[in-house]
VODREN-610080 format. One line per 5 residues: number of its first residue (from 0); for each residue x, y, z of N, C-alpha, C. Coordinates in pm, 1 decimal. Each point is the difference from the previous one (the first is absolute). Layout:
N
NUM) X:Y:Z:X:Y:Z:X:Y:Z | ...
***
This chain:
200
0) -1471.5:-1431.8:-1069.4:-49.9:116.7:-71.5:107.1:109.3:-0.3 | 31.1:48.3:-119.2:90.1:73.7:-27.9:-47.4:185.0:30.7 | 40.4:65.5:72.8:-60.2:135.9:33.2:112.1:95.0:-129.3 | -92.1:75.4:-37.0:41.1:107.9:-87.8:155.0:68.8:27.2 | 59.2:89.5:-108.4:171.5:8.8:36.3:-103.5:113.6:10.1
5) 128.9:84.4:97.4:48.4:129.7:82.4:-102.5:11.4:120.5 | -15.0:-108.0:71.0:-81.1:21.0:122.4:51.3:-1.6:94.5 | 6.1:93.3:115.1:53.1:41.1:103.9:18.9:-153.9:109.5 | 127.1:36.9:49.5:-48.4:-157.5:104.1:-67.2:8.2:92.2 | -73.2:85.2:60.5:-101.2:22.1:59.0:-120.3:-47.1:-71.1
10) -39.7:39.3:-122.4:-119.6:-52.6:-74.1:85.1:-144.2:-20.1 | 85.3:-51.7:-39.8:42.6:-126.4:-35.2:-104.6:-77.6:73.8 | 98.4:40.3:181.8:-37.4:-70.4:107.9:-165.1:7.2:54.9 | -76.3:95.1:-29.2:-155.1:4.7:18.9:-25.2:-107.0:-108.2 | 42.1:1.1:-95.0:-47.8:-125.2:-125.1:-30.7:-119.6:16.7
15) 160.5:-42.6:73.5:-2.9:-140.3:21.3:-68.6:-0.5:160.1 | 6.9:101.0:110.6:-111.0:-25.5:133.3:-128.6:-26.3:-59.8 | -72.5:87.5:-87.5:-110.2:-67.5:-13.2:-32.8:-114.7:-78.0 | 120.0:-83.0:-91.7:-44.8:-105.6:-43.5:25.4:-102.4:129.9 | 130.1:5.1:41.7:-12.2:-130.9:100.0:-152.8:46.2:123.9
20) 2.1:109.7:54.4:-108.5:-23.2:101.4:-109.5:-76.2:-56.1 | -41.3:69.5:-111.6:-124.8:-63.6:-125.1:10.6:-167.6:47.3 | 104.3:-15.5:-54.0:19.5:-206.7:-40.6:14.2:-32.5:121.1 | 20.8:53.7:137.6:-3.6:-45.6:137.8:-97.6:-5.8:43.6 | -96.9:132.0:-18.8:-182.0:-15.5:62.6:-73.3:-103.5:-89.3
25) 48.4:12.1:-140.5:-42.2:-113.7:-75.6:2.1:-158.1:45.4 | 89.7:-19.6:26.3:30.3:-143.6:50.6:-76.9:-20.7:138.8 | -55.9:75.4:93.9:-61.1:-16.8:89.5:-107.0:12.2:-48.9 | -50.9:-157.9:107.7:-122.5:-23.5:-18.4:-69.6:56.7:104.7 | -155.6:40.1:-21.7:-106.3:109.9:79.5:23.9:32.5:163.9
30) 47.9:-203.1:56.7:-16.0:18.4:91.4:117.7:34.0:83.8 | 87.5:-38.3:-68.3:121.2:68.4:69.2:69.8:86.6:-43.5 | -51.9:122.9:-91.9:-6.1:184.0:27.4:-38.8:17.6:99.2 | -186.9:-33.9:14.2:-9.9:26.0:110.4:106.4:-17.3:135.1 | 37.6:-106.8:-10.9:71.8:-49.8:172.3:133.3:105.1:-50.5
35) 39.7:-17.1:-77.1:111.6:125.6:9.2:-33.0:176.4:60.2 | -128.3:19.0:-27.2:-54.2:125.3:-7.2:-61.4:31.3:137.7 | -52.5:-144.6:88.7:-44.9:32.7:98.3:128.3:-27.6:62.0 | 111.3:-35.6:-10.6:146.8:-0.5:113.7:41.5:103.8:-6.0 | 14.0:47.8:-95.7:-10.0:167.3:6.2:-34.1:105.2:32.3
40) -133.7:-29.5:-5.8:-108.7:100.3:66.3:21.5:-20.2:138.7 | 24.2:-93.0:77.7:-7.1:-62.6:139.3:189.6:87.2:53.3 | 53.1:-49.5:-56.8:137.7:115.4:22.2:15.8:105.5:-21.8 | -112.5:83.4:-82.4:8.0:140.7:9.7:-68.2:126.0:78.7 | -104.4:-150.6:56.9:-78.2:98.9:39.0:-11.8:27.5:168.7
45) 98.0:-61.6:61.4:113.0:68.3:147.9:43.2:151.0:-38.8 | 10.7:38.0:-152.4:38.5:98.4:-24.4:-66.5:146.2:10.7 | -131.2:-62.4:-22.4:-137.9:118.4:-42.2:-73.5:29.1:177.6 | 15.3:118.0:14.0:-40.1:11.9:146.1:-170.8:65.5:-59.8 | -103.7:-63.4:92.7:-107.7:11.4:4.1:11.1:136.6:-34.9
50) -9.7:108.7:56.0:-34.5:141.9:-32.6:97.2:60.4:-107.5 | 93.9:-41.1:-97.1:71.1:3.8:-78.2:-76.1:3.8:-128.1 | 14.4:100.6:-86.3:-65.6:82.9:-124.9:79.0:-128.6:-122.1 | -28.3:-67.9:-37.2:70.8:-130.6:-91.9:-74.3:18.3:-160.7 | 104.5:16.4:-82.3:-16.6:22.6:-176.4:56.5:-146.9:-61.7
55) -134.6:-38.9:-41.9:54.1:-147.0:-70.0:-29.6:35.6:-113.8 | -54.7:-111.2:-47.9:84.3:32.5:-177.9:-118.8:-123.0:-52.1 | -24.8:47.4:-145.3:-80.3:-101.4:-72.1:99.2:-121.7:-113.9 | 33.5:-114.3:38.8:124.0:-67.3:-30.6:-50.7:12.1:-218.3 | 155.6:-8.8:-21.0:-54.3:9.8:-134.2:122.8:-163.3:-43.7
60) -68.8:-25.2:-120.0:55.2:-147.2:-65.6:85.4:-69.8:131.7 | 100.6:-31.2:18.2:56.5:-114.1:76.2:67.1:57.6:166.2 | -106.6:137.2:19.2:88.9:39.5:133.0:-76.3:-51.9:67.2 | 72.7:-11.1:158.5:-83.9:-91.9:101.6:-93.0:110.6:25.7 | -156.7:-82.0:27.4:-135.6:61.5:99.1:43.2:72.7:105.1
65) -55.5:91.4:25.9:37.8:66.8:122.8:-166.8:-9.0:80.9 | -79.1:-66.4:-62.9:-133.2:50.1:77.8:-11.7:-138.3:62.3 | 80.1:-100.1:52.2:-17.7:-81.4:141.1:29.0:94.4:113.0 | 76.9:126.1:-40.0:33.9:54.7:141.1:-103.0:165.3:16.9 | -137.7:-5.1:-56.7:-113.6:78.8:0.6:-48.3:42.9:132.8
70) -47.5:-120.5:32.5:-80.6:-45.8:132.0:106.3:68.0:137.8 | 97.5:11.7:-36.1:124.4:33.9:120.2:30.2:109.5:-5.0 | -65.0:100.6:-93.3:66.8:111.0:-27.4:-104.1:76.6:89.6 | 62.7:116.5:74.6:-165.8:99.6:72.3:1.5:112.2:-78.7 | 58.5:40.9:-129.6:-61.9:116.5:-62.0:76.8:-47.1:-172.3
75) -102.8:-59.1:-71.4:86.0:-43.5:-155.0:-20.6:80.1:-74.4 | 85.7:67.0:-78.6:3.2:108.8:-146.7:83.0:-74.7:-133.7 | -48.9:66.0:-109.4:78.3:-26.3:-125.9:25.0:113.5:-34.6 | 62.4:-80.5:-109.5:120.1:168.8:-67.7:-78.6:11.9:-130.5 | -27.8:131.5:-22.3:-23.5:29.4:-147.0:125.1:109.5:-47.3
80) 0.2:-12.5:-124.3:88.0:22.5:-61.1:-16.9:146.1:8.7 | 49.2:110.2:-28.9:-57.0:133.0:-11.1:51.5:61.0:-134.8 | -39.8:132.5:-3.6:48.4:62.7:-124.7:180.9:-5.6:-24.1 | 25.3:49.4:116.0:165.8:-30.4:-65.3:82.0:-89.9:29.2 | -94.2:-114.0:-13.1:35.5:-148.6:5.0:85.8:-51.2:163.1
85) -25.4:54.4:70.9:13.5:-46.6:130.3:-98.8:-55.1:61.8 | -31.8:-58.8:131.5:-88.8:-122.1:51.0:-100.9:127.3:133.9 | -106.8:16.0:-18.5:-50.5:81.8:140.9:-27.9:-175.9:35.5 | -73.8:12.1:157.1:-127.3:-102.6:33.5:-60.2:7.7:43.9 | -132.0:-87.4:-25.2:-137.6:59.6:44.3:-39.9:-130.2:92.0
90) -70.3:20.6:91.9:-65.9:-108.2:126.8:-122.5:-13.8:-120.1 | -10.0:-134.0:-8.7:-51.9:-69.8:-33.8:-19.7:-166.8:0.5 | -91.6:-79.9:10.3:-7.1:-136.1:5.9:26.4:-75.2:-161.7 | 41.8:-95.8:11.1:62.5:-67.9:-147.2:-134.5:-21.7:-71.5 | -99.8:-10.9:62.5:-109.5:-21.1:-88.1:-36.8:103.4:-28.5
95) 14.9:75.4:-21.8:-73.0:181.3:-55.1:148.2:3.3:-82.1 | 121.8:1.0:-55.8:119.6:11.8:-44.5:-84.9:-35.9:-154.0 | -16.6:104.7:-127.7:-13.4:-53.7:-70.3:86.1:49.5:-127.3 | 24.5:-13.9:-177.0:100.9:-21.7:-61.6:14.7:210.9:-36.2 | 141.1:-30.6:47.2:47.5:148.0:-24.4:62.1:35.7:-149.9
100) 80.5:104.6:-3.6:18.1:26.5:-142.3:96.8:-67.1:-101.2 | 79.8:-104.6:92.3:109.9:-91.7:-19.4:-60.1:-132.3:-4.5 | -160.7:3.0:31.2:-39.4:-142.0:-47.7:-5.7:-103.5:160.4 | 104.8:54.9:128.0:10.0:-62.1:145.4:-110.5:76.0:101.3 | -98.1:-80.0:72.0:-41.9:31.4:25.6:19.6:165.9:139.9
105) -55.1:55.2:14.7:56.0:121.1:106.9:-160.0:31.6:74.2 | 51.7:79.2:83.6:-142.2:55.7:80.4:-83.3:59.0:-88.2 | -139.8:74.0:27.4:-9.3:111.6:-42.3:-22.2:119.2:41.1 | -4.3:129.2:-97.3:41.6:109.2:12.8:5.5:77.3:108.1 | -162.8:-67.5:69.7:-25.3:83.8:80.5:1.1:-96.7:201.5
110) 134.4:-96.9:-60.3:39.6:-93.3:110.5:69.2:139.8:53.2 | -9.1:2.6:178.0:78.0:107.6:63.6:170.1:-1.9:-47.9 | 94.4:38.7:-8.4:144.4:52.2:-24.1:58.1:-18.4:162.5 | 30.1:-94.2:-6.6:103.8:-35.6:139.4:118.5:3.1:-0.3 | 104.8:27.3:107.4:165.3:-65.1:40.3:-2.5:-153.9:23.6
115) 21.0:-52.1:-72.1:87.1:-180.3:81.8:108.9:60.5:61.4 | -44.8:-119.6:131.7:116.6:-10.0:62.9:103.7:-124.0:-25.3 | -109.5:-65.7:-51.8:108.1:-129.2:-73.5:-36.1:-36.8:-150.4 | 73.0:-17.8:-94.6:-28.9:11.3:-110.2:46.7:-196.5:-23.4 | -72.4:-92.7:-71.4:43.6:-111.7:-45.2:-3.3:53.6:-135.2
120) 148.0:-75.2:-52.7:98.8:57.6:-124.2:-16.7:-111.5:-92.2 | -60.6:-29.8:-100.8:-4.4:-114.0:-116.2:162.1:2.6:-60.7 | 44.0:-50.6:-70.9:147.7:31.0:-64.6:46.7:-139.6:-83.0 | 110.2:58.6:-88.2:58.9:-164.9:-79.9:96.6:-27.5:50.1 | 86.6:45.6:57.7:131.1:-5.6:64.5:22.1:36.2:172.8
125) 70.2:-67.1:77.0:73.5:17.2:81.4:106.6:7.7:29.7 | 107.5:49.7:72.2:125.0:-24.7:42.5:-13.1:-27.8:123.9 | 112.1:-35.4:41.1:63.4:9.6:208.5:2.6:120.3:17.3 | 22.1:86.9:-40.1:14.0:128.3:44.2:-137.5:62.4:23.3 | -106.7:-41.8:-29.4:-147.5:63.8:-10.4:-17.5:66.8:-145.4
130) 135.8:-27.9:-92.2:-100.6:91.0:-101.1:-84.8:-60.6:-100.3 | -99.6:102.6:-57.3:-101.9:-66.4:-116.0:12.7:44.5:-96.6 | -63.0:-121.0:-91.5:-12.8:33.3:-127.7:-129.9:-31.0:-75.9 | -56.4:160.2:-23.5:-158.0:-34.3:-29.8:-10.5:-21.5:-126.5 | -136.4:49.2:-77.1:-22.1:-18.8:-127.7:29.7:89.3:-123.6
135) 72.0:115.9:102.0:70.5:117.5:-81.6:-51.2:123.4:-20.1 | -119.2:-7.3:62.8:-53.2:146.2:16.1:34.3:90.6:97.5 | 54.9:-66.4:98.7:32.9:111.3:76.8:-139.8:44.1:86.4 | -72.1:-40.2:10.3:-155.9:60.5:47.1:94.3:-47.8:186.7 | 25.0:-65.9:20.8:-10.2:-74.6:145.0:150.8:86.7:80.2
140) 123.8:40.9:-115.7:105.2:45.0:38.1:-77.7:173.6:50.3 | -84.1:26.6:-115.6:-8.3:188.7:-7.3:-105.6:-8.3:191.8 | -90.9:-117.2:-37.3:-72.6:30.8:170.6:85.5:-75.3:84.7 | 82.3:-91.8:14.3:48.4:10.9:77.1:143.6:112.8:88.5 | 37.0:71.1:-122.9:64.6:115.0:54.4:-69.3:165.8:60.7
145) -104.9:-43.7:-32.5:-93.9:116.1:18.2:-57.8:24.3:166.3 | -27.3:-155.3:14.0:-47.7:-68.9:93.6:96.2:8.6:137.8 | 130.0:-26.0:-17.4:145.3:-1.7:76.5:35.1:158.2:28.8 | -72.8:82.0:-74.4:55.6:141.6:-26.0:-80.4:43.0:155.0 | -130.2:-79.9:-21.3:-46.7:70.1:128.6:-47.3:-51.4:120.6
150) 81.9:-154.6:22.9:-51.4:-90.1:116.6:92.3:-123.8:-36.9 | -17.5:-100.8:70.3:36.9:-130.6:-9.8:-111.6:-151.4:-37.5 | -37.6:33.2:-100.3:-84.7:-133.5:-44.0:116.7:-125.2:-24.8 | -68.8:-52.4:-2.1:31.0:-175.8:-4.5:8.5:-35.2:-113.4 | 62.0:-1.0:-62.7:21.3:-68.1:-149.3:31.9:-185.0:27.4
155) -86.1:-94.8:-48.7:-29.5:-136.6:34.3:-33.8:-90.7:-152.9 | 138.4:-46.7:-52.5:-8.1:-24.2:-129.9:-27.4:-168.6:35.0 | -105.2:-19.2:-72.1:-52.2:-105.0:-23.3:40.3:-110.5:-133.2 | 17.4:-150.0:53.3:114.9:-38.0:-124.5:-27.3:-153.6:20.2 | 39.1:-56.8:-123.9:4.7:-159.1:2.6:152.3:-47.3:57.2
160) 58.0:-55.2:43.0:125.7:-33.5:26.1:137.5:-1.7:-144.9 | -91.5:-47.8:-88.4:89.1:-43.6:-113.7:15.3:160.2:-114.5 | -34.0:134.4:92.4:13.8:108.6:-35.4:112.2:70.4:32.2 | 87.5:-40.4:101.0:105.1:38.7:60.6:110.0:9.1:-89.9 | 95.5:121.1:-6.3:142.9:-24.6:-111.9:82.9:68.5:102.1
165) 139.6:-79.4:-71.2:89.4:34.8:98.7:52.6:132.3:23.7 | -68.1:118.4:-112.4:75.1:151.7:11.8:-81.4:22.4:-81.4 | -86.8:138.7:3.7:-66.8:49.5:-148.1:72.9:155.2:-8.7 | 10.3:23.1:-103.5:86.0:141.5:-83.4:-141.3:85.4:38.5 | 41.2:90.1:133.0:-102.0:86.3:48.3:54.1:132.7:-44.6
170) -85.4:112.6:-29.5:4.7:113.5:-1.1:-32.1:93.0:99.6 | 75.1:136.2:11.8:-37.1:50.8:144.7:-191.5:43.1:3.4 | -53.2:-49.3:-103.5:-122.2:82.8:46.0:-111.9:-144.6:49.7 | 112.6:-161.4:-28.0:-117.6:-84.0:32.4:-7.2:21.4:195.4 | -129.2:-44.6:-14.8:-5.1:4.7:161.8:-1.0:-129.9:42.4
175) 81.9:-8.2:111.4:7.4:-140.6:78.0:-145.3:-19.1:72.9 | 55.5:-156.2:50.0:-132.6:-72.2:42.3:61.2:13.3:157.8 | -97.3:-21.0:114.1:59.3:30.5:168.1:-40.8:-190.4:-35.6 | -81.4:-38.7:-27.6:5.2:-169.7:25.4:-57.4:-42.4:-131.6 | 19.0:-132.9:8.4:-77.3:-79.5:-169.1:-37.1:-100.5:111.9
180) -76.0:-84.7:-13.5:-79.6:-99.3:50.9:-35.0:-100.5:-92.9 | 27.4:-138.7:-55.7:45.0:-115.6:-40.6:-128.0:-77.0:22.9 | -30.7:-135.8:-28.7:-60.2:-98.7:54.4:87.6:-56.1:112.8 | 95.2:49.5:-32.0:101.6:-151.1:156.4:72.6:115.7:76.9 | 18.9:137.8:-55.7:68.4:119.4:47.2:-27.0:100.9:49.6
185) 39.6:85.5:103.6:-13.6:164.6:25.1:166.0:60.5:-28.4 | 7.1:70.0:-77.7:140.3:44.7:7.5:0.5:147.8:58.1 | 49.4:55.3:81.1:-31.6:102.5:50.0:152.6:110.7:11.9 | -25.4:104.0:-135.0:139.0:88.6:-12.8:28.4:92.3:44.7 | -87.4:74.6:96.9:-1.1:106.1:74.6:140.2:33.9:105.5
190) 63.1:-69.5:39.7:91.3:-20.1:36.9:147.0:44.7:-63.9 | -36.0:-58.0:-119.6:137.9:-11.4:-114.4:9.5:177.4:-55.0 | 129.8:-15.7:9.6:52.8:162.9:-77.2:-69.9:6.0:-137.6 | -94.6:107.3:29.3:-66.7:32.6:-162.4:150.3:6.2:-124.9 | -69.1:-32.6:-125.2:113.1:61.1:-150.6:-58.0:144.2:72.9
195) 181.9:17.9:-83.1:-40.8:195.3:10.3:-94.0:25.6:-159.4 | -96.3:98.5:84.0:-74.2:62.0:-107.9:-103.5:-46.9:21.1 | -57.3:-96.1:91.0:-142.1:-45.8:-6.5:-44.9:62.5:111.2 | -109.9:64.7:17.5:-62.6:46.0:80.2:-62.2:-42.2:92.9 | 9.1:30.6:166.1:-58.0:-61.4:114.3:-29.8:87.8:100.0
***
């Protein structure tokens, strides 16, 4: 499939992440998503400390489930979108999450407004370095710098293996990931010298 002229290689590269992830979840059959999804869930969730405030996410077309790792979480919130398109989150259970103004499901209104302390990060791209590459809104970069401005949350990008690239063309305002978590992987970047310009 041929993508339109004058598109940024950033949009190039979101283009072709979401066709191959697409034709990868595609080719799996029911039962082994699942087994991918619960090896996952089972390696991430050493991560989530019982009394830990945890923001998952309602998966949209071919991102991995994040709700095998529900049951493990001791305080779960989602993100709704807000007026100037940044992410608040509200404590809420996935079954009360219903369709927000973008059509994905979110809390509602009058779900309490919490801090995560650990945020699980949906995304199309990875690097070695921890950085991401989302769907281009920017909703996950604006709260996660907001978030860093006034504490240390956990940014925990969640990923299929065959999402990984060897370098993505980051800008100083994307925000890095502290770990991505794999079906077969924990990669953990906290360690590594941030790019200058990303915030920590």
């Amino acid at each position: 499939m041929n993508d339109p002229p004058g598109l940024s290689e950033r949009e190039r590269l979101r283009r072709a992440a979401r066709r191959a992830r697409r034709a990868f979840v595609a080719a799996l059959a029911a039962p082994v998503r699942r087994a991918l999804e619960d090896a996952l869930a089972a390696r991430a969730a050493p991560l989530l400390s019982s009394g830990a405030t945890v923001a998952s996410y309602w998966p949209v077309g071919a991102e991995v489930d994040p709700s095998g790792l529900d049951a493990r979480i001791g305080r779960l919130c989602f993100p709704r979108i807000t007026h100037d398109g940044t992410l608040a989150f509200h404590a809420c259970p996935r079954a009360r999450l219903a369709a927000g103004s973008s059509g994905i499901p979110e809390p509602p209104p009058e779900a309490p407004e919490v801090t995560p302390d650990v945020l699980l990060v949906p995304l199309l791209l990875f690097d070695a370095a921890g950085g991401r590459l989302g769907q281009g809104g920017g909703h996950y970069d604006r709260a996660l710098a907001r978030l860093r401005a006034a504490g240390t949350p956990l940014a925990i990008g969640l990923a299929w293996d065959m999402q990984e690239a060897p370098a993505l063309p980051l800008e100083p305002w994307d925000a890095p990931l502290d770990l991505v978590v794999t079906p077969t992987r924990l990669l953990d970047f906290r360690r590594a010298r941030p790019r200058a310009g990303w915030p920590r």
